[in-house]
N, C-alpha and C positions, 0 to 999 in steps of 0.2 A: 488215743485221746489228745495226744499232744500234738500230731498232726492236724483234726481238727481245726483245735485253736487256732494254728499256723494259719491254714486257709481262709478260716472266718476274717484275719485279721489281713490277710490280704485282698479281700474283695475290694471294690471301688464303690466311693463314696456316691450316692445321690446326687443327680447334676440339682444346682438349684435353682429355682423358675424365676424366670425372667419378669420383671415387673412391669405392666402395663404400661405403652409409651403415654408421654404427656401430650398432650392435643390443645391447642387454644380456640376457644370458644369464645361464643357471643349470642347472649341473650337477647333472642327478637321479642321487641314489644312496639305496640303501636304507636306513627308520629303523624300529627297535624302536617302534611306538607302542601305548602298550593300548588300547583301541579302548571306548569308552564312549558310553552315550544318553541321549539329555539329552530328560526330557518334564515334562507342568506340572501340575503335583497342587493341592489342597487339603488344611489342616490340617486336624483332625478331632479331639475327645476321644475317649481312649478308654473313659470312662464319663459319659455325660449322662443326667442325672433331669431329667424334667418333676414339680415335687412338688405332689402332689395330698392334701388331708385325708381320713381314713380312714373320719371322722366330721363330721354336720355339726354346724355350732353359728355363733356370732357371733363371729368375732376379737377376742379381748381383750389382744395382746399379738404384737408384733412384734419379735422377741428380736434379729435380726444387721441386723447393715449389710450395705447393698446394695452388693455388688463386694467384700464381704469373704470371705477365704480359710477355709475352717472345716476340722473334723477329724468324720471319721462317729461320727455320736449326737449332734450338738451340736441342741440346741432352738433353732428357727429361728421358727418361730410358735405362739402359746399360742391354744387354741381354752375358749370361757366353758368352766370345768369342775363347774359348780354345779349343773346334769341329771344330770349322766354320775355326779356322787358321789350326789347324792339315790337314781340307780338302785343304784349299787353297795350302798347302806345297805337298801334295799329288798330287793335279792337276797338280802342276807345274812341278812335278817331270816327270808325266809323258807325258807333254807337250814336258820336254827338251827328253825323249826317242822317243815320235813321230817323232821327229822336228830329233834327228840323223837318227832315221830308213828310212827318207824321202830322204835324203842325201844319204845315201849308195844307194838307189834306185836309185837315180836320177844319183852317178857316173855309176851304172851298167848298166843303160840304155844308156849312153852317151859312154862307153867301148862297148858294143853290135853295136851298131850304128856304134862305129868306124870297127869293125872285118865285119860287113855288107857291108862294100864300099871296103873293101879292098876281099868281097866275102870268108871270113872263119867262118862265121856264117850264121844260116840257119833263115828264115822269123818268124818260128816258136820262137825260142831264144829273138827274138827283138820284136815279138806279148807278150812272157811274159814279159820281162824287163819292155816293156814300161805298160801294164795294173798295173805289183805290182806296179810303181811308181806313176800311178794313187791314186790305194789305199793306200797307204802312205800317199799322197798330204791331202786326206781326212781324215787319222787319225790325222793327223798334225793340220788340219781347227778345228775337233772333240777335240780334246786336247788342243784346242787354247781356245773354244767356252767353254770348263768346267772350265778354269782359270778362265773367265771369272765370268761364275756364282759361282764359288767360292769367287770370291774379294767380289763381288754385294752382295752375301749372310752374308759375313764378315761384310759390310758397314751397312748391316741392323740390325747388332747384337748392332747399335746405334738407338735406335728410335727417332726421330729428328722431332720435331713442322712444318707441312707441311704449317702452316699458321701461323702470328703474331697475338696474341691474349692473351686472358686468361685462362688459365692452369684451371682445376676443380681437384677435389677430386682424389689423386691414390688410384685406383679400386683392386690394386696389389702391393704389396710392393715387397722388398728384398727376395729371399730365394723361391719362386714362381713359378711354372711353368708356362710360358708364352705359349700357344700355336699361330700359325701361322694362319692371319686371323681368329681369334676366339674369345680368349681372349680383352677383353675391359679395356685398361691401363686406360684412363681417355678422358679427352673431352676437347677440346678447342674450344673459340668462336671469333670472332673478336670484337672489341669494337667501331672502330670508321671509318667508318660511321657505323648505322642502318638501319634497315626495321621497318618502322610503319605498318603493316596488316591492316586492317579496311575493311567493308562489307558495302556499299550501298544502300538503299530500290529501288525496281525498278523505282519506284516515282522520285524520284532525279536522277536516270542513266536518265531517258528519258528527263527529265528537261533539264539536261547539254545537252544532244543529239541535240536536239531543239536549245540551244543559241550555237554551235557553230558554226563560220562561214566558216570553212574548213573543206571541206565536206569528207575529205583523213583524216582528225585527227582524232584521238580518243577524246571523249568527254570530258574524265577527265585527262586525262594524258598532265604533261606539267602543269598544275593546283599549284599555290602556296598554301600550308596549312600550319595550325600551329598548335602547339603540346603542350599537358598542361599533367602534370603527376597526379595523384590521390590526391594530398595534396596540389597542385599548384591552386592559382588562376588567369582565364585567360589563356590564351596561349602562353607562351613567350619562344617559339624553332618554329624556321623555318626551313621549309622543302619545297620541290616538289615531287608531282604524279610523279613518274617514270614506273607503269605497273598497268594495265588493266586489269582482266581475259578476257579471247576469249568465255564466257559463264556465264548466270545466273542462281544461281542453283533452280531450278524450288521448291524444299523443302520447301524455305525460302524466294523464291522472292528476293533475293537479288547478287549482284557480288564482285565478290575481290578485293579491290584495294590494291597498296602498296606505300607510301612515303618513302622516304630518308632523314635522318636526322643529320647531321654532332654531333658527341658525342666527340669533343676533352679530354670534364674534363671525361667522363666516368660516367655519372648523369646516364645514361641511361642502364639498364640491361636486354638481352633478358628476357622475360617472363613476364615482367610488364605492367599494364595496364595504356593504357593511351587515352587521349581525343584528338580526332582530329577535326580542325575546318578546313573547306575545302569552299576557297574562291569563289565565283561566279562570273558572269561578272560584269559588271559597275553599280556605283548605279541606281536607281531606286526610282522614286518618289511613293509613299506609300500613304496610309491614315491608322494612327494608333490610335486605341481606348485603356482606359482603360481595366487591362481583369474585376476588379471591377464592374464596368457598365456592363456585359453583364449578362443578366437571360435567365434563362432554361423553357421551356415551353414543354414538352414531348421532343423532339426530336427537336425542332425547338429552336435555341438563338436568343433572341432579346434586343434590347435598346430601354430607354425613349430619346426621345430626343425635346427640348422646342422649342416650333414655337413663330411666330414674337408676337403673344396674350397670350404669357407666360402659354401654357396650356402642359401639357408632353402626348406627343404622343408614340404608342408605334411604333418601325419599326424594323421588321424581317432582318435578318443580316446572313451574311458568312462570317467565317472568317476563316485568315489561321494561321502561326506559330505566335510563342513569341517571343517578344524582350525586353529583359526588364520590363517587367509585362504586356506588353501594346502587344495588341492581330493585325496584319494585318489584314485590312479590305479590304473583296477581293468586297461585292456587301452591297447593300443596306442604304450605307452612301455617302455623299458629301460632299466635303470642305467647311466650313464655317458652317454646323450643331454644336446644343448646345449639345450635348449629358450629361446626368443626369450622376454622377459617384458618386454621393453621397448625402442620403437621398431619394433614391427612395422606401426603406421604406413607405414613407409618401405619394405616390402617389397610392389611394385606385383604382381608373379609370382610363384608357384612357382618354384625354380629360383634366384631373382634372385642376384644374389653381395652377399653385403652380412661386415661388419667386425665378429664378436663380439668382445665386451669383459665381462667379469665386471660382473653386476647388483648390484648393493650396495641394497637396499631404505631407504625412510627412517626408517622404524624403528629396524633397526640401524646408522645412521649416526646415530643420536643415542643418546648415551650417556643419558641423561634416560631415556627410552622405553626405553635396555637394561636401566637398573636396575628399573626400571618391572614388565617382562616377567617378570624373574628375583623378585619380590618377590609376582607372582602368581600364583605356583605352578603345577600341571597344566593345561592348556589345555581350556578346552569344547568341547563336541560337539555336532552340533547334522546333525539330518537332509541 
């Protein structure tokens, strides 16, 4: 008996069970989000001159500064005008001998005419009188018409800014042979308004096609966006869709758009990239996940998510764009699920029993980053 006791009292204790790991969660409920796409444009003028001389000649005068802002008509470069007035004086001169020779016609004719009624001139006589002052009349129009393109030609011996803009680089100084239509003095742009360019996925062209509700508009046009530059955070220049291309280029799957963008200060310089956000229809109530929560399983994401007997289940998931780190949930979730976003590490099974505990992100546990968040207005979009 006494040995027994002995052994009873030597057996080993009962290991004791290990208590469900803690798991942080987060309760999906639905959010009004406006749902917006975010793609990568280029600035663009919306008037560029390449300025070419209309005439040739030697450059005798380089009127603006380079990278100066000018107003259309401002003379920009003087081309020699000491030909172009020699022609003009020439034309003219022989304008005023047209212009007497047409007069002596016109009295000879009008003398013939009279010796005709009075019958001492022959038909033949008043057949030539009146033809040369025909041709007279014509050399007169001819010698009118060369004044002409002599001043015109004169006028162009000023090359003069066809557009208010900014002046580039001269391509040609003083001292230069300017040829006529050839030569490339410099470039002007305009500066205010802009073109923002940007390209579409066909995804989003058919998307907008779909929401809208007039079946004569174009999808995206008329559309308000906003415009953020490479160093900017957020979006903070407004614009609207003013043009559509009429085709998608089959290459890239994708179409042209273009915004309009008011540039009073001149922030904005063709050939700069920038980010456009291009607004969509009215919000829209969402279910949004952690993107942290979701795991990869070949080809297939899925979430743990805790049922009412605190076990993490696993459930296959779709999701669509980012907002914010947090992924749109298009199927496999419902308002009101725990979904696991942290610590599923710790869940070895399906099934497993594990401890939720509300997720508190670190974001918002620092007040620094709350004020942060709140100071940066609407949140970006991004495929």
């Amino acid at each position: 008996m006494f040995a027994l006791v002995l052994s009873a009292c030597d057996a080993p204790a009962p290991a004791p069970v290990a208590p469900p790991p803690e798991v942080g969660v987060s309760v999906l409920a639905l959010r009004a989000i406006e749902l917006k796409d975010e793609f990568n444009g280029r600035i663009e003028a919306v008037d560029a001159v390449e300025l070419r001389p209309r005439v040739s000649g030697y450059l005798q005068k380089v009127a603006v500064k380079e990278g100066q802002h000018v107003a259309a008509g401002t003379v920009l470069f003087v081309i020699d005008q000491r030909p172009y007035r020699i022609a003009l004086a020439r034309a003219e001169a022989q304008f005023q001998q047209a212009q007497a020779a047409a007069k002596l016609a016109q009295l000879q004719l009008a003398r013939v005419k009279t010796l005709q009624a009075a019958r001492a001139s022959s038909q033949e006589e008043l057949d030539t009188a009146s033809g040369a002052q025909m041709q007279l009349d014509a050399a007169l129009r001819m010698a009118a018409a060369a004044v002409d393109e002599a001043r015109l030609n004169l006028s162009f011996t000023e090359v003069k800014a066809p557009i208010a803009g900014q002046v580039g680089r001269a391509l040609l100084t003083a001292g230069n042979l300017a040829r006529a239509d050839q030569s490339l003095l410099t470039t002007i742009v305009s500066q205010d308004p802009v073109y923002v360019y940007f390209d579409s996925d066909e995804q989003s062209y058919l998307r907008y096609t779909a929401q809208r509700t007039d079946t004569g508009a174009r999808p995206i046009q008329q559309r308000p966006v906003a415009v953020g530059l490479a160093n900017q955070q957020g979006f903070p220049y407004a614009g609207t869709v003013d043009f559509l291309d009429n085709r998608l280029d089959p290459a890239t799957g994708t179409i042209r758009a273009r915004a309009r963008i008011a540039n009073p200060h001149h922030q904005f310089t063709p050939g700069m990239y920038a980010r456009v956000q291009l607004s969509g229809t009215a919000s829209k109530d969402v279910l949004l996940v952690d993107d942290k929560a979701l795991l990869t399983d070949q080809d297939l994401r899925y979430v743990y998510v805790v049922d009412a007997d605190n076990k993490a289940l696993r459930r296959d998931v779709k999701v669509g764009r980012v907002i914010d780190g947090q992924r749109i949930v298009e199927s496999g979730l419902q308002a009101g699920d725990q979904v696991v976003i942290e610590g599923y590490q710790k869940i070895f099974y399906p099934g497993a029993p594990v401890k939720p505990v509300p997720y508190v992100s670190p974001t918002a546990a620092s007040p620094t980053a709350a004020r942060s968040a709140v100071a940066a207005g609407s949140p970006s979009l991004k495929q």
